[in-house]
PAMI-158946 format. One record per residue (C-alpha): x, y, z; residue in one letter. Coordinates in steps of 0.001 Angstrom, whole numbers, padded with zeros to 6 digits, always signed. Last residue first. Layout:
residues N
XYZA;...
END
This chain:
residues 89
+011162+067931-001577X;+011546+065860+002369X;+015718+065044+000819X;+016444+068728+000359X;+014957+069445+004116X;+016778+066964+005290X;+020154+068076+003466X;+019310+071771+005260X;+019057+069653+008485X;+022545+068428+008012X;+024520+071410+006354X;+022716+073635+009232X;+023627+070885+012477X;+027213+070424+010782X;+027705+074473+010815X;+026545+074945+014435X;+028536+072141+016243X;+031312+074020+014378X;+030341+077274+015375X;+029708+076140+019007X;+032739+074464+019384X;+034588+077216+017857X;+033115+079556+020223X;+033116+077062+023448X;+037059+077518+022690X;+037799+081049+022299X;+035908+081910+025412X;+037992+079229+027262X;+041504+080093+026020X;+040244+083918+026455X;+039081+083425+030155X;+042261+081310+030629X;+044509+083830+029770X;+043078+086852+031321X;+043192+084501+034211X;+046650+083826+034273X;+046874+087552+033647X;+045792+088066+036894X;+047028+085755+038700X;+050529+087145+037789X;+050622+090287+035399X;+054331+089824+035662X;+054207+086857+033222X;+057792+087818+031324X;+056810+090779+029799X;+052747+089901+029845X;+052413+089912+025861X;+054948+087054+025851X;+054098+085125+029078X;+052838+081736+027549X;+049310+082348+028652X;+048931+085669+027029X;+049768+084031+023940X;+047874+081030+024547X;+044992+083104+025378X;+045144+085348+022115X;+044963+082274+020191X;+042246+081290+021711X;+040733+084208+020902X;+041591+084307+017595X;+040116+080442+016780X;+037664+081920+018607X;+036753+084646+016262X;+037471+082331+012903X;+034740+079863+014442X;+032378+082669+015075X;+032541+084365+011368X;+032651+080854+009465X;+029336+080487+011675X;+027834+084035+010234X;+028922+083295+006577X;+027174+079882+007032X;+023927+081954+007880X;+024537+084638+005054X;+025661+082379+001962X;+028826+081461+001078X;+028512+077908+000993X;+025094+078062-000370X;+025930+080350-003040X;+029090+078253-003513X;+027535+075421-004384X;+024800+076673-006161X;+027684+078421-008499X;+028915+075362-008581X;+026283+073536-010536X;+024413+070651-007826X;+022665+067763-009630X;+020292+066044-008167X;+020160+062449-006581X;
END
C-alpha cells in the first residue's frame, strides 16, 4: 500500500473534477432548501401564491434533490474508479 503526503491528499481532494461535484451537491442542497422554504409559506406571505407556488416548491425540492443525488452518486463513482486505476499501476 503507498503512502499518501497530504498535500496529495488535498490536491486530489481539491482538485477540478471533485471541485465540480462539491459544486452540484452544495447547489441542491440550496435548492432544496429554497423549496422547503417556499413550501412552508414564508417567502409566499402566508402561501397566497396557491398552486402555483406549491409547484414552485416542489420543482425546487425535486431539482435540489436529483442534484445531490447525482453529485454524490458522482463523487463515490470518481474516488472508486480513481482507486482502480491506482490499484491496475
Amino acid at each position: 500500500m503507498a503512502i499518501v503526503t497530504a498535500k496529495e491528499a488535498l490536491g486530489y481532494a481539491l482538485g477540478r473534477e471533485m471541485l465540480l461535484l462539491y459544486l452540484v451537491v452544495l447547489a441542491g442542497y440550496v435548492a432544496m432548501l429554497l423549496g422547503g422554504w417556499f413550501a412552508s409559506g414564508w417567502a409566499l406571505r402566508g402561501g397566497g401564491a396557491g398552486f402555483l407556488g406549491q409547484l414552485l416548491a416542489a420543482v425546487c425540492l425535486l431539482a435540489g434533490f436529483v442534484a445531490v443525488l447525482g453529485g454524490l452518486i458522482g463523487f463515490v463513482y470518481k474516488v472508486i474508479a480513481d482507486a482502480n486505476a491506482v490499484a491496475r499501476e
